[in-house]
C-alpha positions in Angstrom: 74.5 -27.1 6.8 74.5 -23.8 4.4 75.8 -25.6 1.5 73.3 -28.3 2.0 70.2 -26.2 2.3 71.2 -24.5 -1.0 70.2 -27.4 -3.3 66.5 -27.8 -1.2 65.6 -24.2 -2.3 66.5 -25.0 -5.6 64.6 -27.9 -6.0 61.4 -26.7 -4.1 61.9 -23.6 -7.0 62.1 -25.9 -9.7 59.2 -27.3 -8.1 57.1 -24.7 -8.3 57.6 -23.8 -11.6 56.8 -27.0 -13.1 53.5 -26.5 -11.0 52.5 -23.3 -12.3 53.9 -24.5 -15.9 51.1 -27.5 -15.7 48.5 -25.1 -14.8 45.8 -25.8 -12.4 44.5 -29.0 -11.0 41.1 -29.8 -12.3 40.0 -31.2 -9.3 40.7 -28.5 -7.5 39.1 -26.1 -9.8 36.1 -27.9 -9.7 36.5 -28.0 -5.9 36.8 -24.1 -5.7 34.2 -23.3 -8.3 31.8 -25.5 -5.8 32.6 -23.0 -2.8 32.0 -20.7 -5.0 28.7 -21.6 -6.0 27.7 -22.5 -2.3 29.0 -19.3 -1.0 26.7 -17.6 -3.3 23.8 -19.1 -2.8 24.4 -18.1 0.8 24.2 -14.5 0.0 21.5 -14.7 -2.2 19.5 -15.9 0.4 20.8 -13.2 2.3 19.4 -10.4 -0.2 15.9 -9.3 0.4 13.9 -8.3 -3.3 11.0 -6.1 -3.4 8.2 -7.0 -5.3 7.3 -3.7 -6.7 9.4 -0.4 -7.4 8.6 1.7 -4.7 10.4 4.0 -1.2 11.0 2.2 2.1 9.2 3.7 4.8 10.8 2.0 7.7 12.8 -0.8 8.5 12.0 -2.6 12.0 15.6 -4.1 12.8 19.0 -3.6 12.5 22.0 -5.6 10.8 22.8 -8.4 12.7 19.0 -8.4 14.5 16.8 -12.1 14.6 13.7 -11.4 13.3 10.5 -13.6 13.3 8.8 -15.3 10.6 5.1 -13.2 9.6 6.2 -10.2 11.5 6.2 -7.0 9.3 9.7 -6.3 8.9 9.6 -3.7 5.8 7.2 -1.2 4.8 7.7 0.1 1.3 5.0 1.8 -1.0 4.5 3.2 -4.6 4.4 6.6 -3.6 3.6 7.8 -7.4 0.3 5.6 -7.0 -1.9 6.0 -4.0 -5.0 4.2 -2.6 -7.2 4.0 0.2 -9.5 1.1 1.3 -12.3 2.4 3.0 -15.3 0.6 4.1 -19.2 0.6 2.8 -22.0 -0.7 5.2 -24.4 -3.2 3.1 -27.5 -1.2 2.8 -25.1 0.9 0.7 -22.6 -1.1 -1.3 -25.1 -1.7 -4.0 -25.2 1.7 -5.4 -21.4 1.8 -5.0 -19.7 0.6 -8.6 -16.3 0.5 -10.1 -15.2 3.9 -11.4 -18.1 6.4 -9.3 -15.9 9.4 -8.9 -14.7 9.9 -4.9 -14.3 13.3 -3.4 -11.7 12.9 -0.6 -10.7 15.6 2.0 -7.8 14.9 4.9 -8.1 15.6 8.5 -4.8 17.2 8.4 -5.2 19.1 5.3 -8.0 20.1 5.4 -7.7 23.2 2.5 -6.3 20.1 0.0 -9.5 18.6 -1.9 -8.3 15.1 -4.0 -10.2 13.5 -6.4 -9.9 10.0 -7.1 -12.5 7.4 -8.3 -13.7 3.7 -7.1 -11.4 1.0 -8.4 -12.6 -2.2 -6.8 -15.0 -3.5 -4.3 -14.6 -6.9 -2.5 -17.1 -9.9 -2.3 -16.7 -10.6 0.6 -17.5 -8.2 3.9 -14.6 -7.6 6.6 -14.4 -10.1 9.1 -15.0 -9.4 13.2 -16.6 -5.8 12.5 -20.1 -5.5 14.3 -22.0 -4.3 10.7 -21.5 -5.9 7.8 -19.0 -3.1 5.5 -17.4 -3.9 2.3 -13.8 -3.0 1.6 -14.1 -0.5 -1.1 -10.4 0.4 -3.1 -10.3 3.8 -4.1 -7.2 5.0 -6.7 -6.2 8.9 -6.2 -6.4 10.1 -9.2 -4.0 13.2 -8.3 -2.0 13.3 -5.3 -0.5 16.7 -3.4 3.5 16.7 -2.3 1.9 17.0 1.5 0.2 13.7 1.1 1.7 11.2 3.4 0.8 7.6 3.7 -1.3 6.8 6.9 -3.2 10.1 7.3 -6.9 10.1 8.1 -9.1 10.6 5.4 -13.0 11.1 4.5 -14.4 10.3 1.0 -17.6 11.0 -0.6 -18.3 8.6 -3.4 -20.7 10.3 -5.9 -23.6 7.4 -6.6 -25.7 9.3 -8.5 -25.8 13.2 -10.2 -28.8 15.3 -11.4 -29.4 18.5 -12.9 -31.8 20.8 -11.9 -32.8 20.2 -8.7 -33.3 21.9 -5.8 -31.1 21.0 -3.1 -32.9 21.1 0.6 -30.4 20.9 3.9 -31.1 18.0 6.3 -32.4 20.3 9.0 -35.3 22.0 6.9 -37.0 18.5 6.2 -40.0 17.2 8.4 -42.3 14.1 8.2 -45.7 13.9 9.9 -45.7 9.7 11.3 -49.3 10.1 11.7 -50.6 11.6 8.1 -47.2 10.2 6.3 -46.8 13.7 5.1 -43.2 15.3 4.0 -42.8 18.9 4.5 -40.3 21.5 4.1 -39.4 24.1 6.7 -39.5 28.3 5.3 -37.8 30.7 7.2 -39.8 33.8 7.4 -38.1 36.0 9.5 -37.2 34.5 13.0 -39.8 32.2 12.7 -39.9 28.8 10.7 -43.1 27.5 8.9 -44.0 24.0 7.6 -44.9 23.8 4.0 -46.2 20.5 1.8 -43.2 18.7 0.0 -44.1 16.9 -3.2 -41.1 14.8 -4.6 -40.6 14.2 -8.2 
């Protein structure tokens, strides 16, 4: 049996030889290169590709997790350029126009003043609110390191600006229903007088 096994090994060398001395079957290159290509295009479908340049702020699942289709599974944002959409009732959105200057102060920081300035306003108003608002888009023109996305945030947008002009506090105007008059409260002493207002 050992002497007759000798010649098999032999043969099944000089067998593979002459295969590696041919070089490859084309068939089954081509039938490679096509797993190839199909195993691929499963991982591209597998790779997720931002649309803009920008930090991930949280990712809802896990490797391995289902997730469902319109479900926000990825926040990221272009911290170097922030906005905030606010909203602008309709008996003031017409004095409100693309780049007013915006004063904006932060409930939680309260010290930090930002300026930024009005950079779009849509068409249409929001849907389901009780009043009619106007999603205004205002840019940040300069933004602090202690900024963080999300915070609460009042703005003042600056629809007009004069010079010299006296400035009168809500609480120290009056109007007479009856004669239509405007006045103007004066403190004198501890006591507060009503004085003629003419407006110019």
């Amino acid at each position: 049996v050992q002497t007759c096994a000798l010649p098999i090994y032999l043969l099944q060398a000089e067998q593979d030889l002459a295969d590696v001395q041919a070089g490859p079957d084309a068939d089954a290159v081509k039938s490679a290169e096509a797993r190839l290509r199909a195993a691929q295009a499963v991982v591209d479908q597998a790779r997720l590709i931002s649309p803009i340049d920008g930090t991930i702020l949280s990712v809802k699942h896990g490797a391995g997790d289902s997730v469902v289709p319109g479900e926000v599974e990825i926040v990221i944002a272009d911290l170097s350029s922030l906005h905030i959409v606010t909203s602008v009732d309709e008996l003031d959105v017409g004095d409100v126009v693309v780049d007013q200057a915006v004063e904006i102060t932060l409930d939680a920081l309260p010290n930090i003043a930002l300026i930024g300035s009005v950079a779009g306003i849509d068409l249409a108003p929001e849907a389901g609110s009780a009043n009619t608002q106007y999603p205004v888009r205002v840019e940040l023109e300069s933004v602090d390191d202690l900024v963080r996305v999300g915070m609460t945030a009042a703005l003042s947008i600056l629809v007009a600006d004069e010079e010299d002009v006296v400035l009168v506090p809500n609480w120290a105007l009056g109007f007479d229903p009856e004669s239509g008059e405007i006045f103007v409260f004066v403190v004198l002493g501890d006591s507060r007088e009503p004085r003629p207002l003419s407006l110019g």
